[in-house]
C-alpha positions in Angstrom: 242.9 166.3 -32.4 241.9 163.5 -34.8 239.1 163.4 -36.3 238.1 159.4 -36.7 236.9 158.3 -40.7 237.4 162.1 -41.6 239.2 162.4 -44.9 241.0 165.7 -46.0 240.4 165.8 -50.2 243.7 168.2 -51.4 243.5 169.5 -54.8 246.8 170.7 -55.8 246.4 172.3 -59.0 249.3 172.8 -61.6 250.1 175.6 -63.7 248.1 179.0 -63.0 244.1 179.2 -61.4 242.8 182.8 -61.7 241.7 184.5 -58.3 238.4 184.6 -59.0 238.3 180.8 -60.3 239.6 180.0 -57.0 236.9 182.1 -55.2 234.1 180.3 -57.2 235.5 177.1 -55.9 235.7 178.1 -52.9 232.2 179.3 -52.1 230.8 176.4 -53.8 232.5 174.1 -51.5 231.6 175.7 -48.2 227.7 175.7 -49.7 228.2 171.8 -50.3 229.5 171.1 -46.6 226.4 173.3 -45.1 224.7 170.4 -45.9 226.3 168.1 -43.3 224.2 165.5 -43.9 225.2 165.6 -48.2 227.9 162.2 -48.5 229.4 165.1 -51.0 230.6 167.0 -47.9 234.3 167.0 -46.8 237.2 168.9 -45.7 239.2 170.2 -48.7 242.2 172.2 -48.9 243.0 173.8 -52.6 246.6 174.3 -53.2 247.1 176.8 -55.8 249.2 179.5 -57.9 247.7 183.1 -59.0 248.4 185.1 -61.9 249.3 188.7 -60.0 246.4 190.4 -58.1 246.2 192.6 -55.0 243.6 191.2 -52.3 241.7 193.5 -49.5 240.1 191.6 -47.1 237.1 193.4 -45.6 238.0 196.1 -43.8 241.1 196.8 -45.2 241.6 200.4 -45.9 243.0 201.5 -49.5 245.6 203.5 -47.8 247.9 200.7 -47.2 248.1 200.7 -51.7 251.6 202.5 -52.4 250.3 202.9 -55.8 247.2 205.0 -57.6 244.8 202.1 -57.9 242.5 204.9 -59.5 245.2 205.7 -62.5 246.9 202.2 -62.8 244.0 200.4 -64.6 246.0 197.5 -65.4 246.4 196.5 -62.2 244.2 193.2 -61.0 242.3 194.3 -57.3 239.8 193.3 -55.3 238.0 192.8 -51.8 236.8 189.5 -50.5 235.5 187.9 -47.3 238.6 187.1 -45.1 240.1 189.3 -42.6 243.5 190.9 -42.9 244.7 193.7 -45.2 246.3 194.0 -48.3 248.3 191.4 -49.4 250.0 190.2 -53.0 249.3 186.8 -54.6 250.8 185.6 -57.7 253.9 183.3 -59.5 255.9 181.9 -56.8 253.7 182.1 -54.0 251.8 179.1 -52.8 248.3 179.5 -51.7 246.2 177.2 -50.1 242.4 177.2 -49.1 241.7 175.2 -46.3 237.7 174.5 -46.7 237.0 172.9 -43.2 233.7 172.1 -41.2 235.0 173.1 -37.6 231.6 171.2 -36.5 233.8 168.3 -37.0 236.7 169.5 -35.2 236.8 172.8 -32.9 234.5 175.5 -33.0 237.2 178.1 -32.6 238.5 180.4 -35.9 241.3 181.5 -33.5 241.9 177.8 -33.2 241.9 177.1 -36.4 244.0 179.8 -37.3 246.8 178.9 -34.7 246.6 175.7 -36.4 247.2 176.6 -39.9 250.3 178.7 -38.6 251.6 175.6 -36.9 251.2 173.5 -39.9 253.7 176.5 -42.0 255.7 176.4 -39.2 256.4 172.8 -39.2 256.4 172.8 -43.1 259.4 175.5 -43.0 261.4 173.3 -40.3 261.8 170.6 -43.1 264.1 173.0 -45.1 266.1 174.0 -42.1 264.2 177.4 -41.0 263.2 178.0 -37.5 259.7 179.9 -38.1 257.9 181.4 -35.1 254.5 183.6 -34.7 254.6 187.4 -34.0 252.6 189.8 -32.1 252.3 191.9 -34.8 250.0 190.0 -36.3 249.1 186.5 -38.0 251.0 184.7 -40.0 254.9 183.2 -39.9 258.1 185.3 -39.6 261.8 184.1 -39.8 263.4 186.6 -37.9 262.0 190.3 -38.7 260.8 189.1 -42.3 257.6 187.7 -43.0 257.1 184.5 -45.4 253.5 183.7 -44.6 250.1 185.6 -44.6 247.0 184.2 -43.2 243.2 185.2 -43.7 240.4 183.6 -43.2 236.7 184.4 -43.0 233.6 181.5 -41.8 229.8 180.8 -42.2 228.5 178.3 -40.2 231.5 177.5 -39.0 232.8 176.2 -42.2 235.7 178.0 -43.6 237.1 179.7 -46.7 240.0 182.1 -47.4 243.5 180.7 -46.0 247.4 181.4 -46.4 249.8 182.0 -48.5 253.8 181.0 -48.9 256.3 183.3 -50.3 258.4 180.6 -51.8 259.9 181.8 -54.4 258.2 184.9 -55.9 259.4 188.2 -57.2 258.8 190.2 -54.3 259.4 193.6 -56.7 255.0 193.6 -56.0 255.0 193.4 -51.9 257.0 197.4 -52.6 253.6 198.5 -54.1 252.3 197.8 -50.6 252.1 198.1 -46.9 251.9 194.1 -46.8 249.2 192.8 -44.2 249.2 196.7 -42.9 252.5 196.5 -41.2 254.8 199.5 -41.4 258.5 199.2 -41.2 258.9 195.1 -41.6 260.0 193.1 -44.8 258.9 190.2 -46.5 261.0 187.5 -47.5 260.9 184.0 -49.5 262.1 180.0 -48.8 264.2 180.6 -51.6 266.2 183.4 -50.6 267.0 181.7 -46.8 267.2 178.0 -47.6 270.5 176.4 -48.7 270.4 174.7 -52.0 271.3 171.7 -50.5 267.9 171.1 -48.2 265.8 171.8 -51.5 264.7 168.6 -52.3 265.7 166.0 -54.7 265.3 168.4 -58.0 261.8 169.3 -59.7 259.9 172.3 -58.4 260.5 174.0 -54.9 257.1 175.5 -54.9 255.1 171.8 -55.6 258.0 170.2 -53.7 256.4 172.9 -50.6 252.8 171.8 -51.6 253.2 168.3 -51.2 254.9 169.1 -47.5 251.8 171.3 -46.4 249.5 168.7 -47.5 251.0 166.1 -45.6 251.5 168.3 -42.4 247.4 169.0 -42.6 246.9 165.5 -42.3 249.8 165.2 -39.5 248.5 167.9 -37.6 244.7 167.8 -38.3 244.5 164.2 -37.8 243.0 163.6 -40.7 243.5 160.6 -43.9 244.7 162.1 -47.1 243.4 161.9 -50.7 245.4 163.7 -53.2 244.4 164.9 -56.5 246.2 166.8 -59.0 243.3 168.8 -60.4 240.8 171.1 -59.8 237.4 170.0 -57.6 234.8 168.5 -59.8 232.3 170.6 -59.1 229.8 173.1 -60.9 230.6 177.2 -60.4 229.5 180.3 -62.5 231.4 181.6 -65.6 234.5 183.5 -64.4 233.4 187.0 -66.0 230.2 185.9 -63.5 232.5 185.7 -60.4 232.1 188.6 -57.9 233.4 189.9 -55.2 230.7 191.5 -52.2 233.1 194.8 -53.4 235.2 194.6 -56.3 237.8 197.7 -56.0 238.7 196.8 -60.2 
């Protein structure tokens, strides 16, 4: 589908944006584009990298924590908006935020969903990997491992939430976990399946992976690109203000 005049705005942000940071932007954005008639309004996707945290969307059940998140104090949880269970984000792992009016293009999460997986899917067949869906759930496998999560949650029918890309993490933090609630299955990375040879001329896999995504949103989304290498400009609370609808810690 293309969507005619309508411009993506990708902020790919370097070095590390706290969780909560991320949340702020995110929430703020999805209030600008309820105002559909605000010149301020646009799809935006956020392209980011987390300090360690564990993530519950909301219903997950705590039971899926491999770990006593009552005695472990130092350990960074909490429960948000999207759907899904637990999951792991930090160094390593690309994670984007697609902010998207589906006014403008589909009014379908499923849709929108399926289209996010497609976009990782043909990201991944750049570096060699045949990629597929699973029944077990959303997200993108290679083979029996899994290399992407997706959750989403939408108001509106604007978007906020997204997917994340194991590409080259420690995954010593998925073991403290039953990753998206799915016994009996590993996770895996792009660096651990791709040749060193289809890495890229040199610099970093992980932006090298962020500039591919980017472009395959605008491929597959239809949609012009504007790049920036920085955060949105754009006005959210103090981060000790930043909450979550349930914080777990």
């Amino acid at each position: 589908m293309t969507i005619m005049g309508r411009k993506l705005a990708i902020h790919f942000c370097r070095g590390f944006v706290p969780y909560r940071r991320a949340l702020a932007w995110q929430r703020r954005l999805q209030e600008i584009a309820f105002d559909r008639g605000n010149a301020a309004s646009q799809d935006t996707l956020l392209l980011v990298q987390h300090p360690s945290i564990f993530t519950l969307g909301r219903r997950s059940t705590l039971d899926n924590l491999r770990f006593d998140h009552a005695a472990e104090q130092g350990i960074d949880i909490i429960r948000v908006e999207r759907g899904g269970e637990v999951t792991w984000h930090g160094p390593g792992q690309l994670v984007g935020y697609p902010i998207f009016d589906l006014e403008y293009h589909k009014k379908g999460l499923h849709w929108f969903l399926r289209g996010i997986e497609q976009v990782i899917i043909d990201t991944l067949a750049d570096y060699t990997l045949t990629a597929e869906r699973d029944d077990a759930g959303t997200g993108v496998w290679v083979g029996d491992s899994k290399i992407a999560a997706i959750g989403l949650s939408a108001s509106k029918w604007v978007t906020m939430h997204g997917f994340s890309i194991n590409v080259n993490p420690d995954l010593n933090d998925f073991q403290r976990i039953v990753p998206c609630g799915i016994e009996g299955r590993t996770v895996t990375t792009l660096d651990r399946l791709v040749p060193g040879g289809h890495r890229g001329k040199g610099g970093s896999l992980l932006e090298e992976v962020g500039m591919n995504v980017g472009t395959r949103f605008g491929e597959h989304f239809g949609m012009e690109l504007d790049w920036s290498h920085g955060p949105p400009e754009i006005i959210v609370p103090e981060e000790e203000e930043i909450h979550s609808f349930d914080i777990v810690r």
